[in-house]
Structure formats: C-alpha cells, structure tokens
N, C-alpha and C positions, 0 to 999 in steps of 0.2 A: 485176325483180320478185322479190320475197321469199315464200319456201315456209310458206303459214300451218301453224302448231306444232297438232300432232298428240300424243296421246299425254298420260301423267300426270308431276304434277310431281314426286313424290315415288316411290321404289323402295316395293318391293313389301315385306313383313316377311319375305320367304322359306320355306322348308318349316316352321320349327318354328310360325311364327303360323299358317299354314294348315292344320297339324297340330290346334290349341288352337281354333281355330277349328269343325273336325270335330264336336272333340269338345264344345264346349258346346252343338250343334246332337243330341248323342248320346241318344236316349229308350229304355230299355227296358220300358216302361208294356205295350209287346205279347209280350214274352218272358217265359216261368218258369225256362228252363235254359238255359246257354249252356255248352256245352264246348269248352274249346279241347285241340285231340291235335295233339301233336307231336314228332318226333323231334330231340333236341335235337345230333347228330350232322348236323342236314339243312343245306346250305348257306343256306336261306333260315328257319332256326330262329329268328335274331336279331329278324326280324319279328313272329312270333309271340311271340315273350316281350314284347317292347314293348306290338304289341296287349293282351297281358293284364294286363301294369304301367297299362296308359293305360284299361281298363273295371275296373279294382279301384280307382278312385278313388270318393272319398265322393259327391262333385256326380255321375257316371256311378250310383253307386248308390242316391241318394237319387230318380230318377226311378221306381226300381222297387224299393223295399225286399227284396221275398218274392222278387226273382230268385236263383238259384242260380248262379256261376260254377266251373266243375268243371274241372280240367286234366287230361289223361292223357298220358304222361310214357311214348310206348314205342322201343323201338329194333330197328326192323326199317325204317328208313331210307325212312320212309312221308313221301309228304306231306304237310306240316302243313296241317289243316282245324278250321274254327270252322263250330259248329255250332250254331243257336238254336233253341230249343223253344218254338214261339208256345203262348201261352194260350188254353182254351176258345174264347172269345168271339171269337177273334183269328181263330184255325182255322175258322172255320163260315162268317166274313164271305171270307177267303181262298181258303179250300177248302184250304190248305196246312198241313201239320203241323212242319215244320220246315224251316230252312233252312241249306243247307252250301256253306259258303266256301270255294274251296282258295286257301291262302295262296302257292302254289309263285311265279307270276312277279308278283304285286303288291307295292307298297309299303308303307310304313304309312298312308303319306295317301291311295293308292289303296283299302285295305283299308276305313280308314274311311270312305269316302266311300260304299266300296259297300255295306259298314254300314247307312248313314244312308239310303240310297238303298233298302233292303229291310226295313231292321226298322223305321226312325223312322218312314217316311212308312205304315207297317202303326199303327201305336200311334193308339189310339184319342184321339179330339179331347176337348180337356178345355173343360169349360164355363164362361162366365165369371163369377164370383162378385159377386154385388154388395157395392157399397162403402156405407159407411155416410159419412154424410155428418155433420159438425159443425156446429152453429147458428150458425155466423158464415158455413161454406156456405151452410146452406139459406136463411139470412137473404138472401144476396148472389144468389141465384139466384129468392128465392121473390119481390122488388119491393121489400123492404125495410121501407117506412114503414108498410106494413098491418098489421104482427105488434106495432108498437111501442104502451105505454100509458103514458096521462099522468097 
C-alpha cells in the first residue's frame, strides 16, 4: 500500500512574501497619529526601523493621507513601542483612544500582523461604489433586440 500525498506542491515564498503580504492587507483609515519610540542602542531597534521604513510607504500611506507618522529617537535604553492614535469616529465605536505595541520580543512579520490585527480590522468599512456601465453593457444585459431601430 502507498501513503496518499499530503501536503503542497510548491514551497512557500518565505518571510519576505509574508512580510509584502502584511503589508498590502495594511489600512490606516482608523488612525491620525502613529508614533514609533525607540532606542536605537536597543537590541531589538533593527525591528523597529524596518517597521517604520515598511509604513512610510506610498501604497501604506495612501490608505490614510491625513495620518501622521512621528518618530522619537531616545536613549535611555527603553523599549521600543509603536503607538496609534485612533480617530474620533474610531474612539467612540471602540471605546479606545489609542493603542501601544511593545516591539521588545516580536518580529517584523509578527509586529505586522498584530498591526493588521488591531488597527485594520478597527478601520472603518468602505462602501461599494457603483460602476457605470457602457451601452454595449447595458445592451448585453438589457435583451438586446428591444433598444434596436429600423
């Protein structure tokens, strides 16, 4: 007897795909401020710089234009913490005024996750736009022969 195949057939893209992955799931639609404080002397500092290289992108900041990304830069060998400032509307449905990450034993692809896991799934639901439709559409959906003149 033969052992039926279990499992995928192809390898997985490893941390940086599951990194890039994080981050196109990334919304700050429910944040206005986000600070990230860190000691850049701290063992686990490299983390935090990354996190703030990978939310200072354009796609990370075009979800929320008016957000603020703030750094504070101290050295009293503190651990690094990212901190979000929910918006009015955000605060009242929550009940929460902000939220702080300590960065000390996570990763980066752990950090984002729990990112996406506290601020994304906070970010308010966006409604869906209607599409306009073009006359060779509406012709193909409206029956066709009805609209046509001889």
């Amino acid at each position: 007897m033969s052992v039926p195949y279990s499992g995928v057939f192809t390898r997985s893209g490893g941390v940086m795909s599951a990194v890039a992955k994080q981050l196109k799931m990334l919304n700050f639609k429910a944040v206005k401020r986000v600070t990230v404080k860190f000691d850049p002397f701290h063992e686990q500092a490299h983390i935090t710089r990354d996190f703030l290289h990978a939310i200072s992108t354009t796609k990370v900041s075009q979800t929320n234009p008016s957000c603020v990304i703030k750094t504070d830069i101290v050295c009293n060998r503190e651990k690094p913490l990212v901190t979000f400032f929910l918006t009015p509307a955000v605060q009242e449905l929550s009940k929460l005024k902000t939220i702080k990450i300590e960065v000390d034993n996570l990763s980066l692809l752990e950090l984002l996750q729990v990112t996406n896991q506290q601020v994304t799934a906070r970010a308010p639901k966006e409604e869906p736009v209607s599409t306009l439709k073009t006359k060779s559409e509406k012709k193909s959906s409206g029956g066709g022969a009805a609209g046509k003149r001889r």
